[in-house]
C-alpha positions as CSV (number, residue, x, y, z in Angstrom):
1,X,12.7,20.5,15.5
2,X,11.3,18.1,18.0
3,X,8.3,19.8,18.6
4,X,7.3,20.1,15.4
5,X,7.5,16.6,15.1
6,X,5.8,16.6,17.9
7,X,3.1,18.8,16.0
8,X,2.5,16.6,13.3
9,X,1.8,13.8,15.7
10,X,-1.0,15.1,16.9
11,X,-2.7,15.8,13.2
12,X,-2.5,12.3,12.3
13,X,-5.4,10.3,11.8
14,X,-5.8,6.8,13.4
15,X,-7.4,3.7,11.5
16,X,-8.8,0.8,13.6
17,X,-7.6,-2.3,12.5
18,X,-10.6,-4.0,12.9
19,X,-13.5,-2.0,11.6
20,X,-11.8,0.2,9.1
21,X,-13.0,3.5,11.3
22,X,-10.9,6.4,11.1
23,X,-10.4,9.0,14.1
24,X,-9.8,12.5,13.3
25,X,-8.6,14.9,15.6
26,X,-10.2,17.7,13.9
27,X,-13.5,16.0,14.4
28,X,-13.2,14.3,17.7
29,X,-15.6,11.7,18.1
30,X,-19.8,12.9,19.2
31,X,-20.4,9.4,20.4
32,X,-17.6,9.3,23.0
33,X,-17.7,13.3,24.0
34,X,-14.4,13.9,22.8
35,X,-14.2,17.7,21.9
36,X,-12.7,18.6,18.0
37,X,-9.0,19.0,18.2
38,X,-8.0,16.7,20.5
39,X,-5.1,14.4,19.6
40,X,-5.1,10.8,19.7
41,X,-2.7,10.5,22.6
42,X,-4.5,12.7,24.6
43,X,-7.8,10.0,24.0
44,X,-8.4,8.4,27.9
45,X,-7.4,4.9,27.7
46,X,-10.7,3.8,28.1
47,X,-11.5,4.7,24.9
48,X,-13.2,2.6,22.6
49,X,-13.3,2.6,18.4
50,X,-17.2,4.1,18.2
51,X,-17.9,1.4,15.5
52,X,-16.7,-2.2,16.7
53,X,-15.8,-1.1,20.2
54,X,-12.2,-1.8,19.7
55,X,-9.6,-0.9,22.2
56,X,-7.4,2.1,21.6
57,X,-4.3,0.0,21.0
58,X,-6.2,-1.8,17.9
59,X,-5.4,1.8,16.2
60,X,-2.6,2.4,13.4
61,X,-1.7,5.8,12.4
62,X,-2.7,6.7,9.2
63,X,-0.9,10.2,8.8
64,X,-2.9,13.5,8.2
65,X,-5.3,13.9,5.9
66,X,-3.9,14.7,2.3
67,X,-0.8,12.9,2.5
68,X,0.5,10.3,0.2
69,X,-0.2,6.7,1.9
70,X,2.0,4.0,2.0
71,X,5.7,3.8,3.7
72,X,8.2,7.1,3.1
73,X,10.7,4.7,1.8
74,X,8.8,3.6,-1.1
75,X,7.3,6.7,-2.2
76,X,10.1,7.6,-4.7
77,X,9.3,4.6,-7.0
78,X,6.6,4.0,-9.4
79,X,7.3,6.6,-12.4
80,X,6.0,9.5,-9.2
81,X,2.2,7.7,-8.7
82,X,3.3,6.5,-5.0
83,X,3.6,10.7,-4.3
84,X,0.2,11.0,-5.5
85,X,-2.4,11.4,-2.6
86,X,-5.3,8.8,-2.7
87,X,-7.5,11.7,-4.2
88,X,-5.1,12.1,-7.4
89,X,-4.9,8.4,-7.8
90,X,-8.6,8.2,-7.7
91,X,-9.4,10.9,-10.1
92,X,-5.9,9.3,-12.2
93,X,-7.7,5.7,-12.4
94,X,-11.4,7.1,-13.1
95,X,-10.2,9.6,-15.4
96,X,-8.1,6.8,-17.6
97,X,-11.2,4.7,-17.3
98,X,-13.2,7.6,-18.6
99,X,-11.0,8.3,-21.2
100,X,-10.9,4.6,-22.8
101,X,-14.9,4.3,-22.3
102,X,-14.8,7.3,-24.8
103,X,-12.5,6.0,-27.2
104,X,-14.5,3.0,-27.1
105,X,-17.3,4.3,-27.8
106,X,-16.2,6.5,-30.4
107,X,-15.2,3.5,-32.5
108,X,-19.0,2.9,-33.2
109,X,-18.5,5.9,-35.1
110,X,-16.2,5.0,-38.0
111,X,-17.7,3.5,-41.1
């Protein structure tokens, strides 16, 4: 069980805390010549965020991509909307907006 643990690790994405920049190991990073599919840990310490030149320690994991943000404790409350990745809450908000930009406009409709 550890080393799938271990597994996940290495697929989670990194945010800089300063810039906002996001390394993926999937991607690696061009600017650096780091190759796709290398793991954050593995990143040589004198690595540096490719945006604001941040040191590697001014990085949070982010979790992989897809996954529900925010901490595992708190993802059982909110009526189930904390489960929902950042795309379903996205298309959730835009779609309500939609939705009530609709009815509002349908209202020019009645006599």
């Amino acid at each position: 069980m550890s080393e799938q643990a271990v597994e996940t690790q290495e697929l989670d994405r990194y945010e800089c805390r300063a810039c906002g920049y996001i390394y993926q190991p999937e991607k690696g990073d061009d600017s650096n010549d780091i190759p796709p599919g290398t793991p954050f840990a593995e990143l040589p310490i004198t690595w540096r965020c490719p945006v604001c030149a941040a040191k590697k320690n001014a990085f949070a994991n982010v979790g992989p991509q897809g996954t529900a943000s925010g901490f595992k404790e708190n993802l059982g409350y909110g009526l189930g909307v904390n489960q929902l990745t950042p795309t379903q809450k996205n298309i959730l908000i835009f779609g309500a907006l939609a939705l009530a930009f609709l009815f509002f406009l349908s209202l020019y409709g009645l006599q």
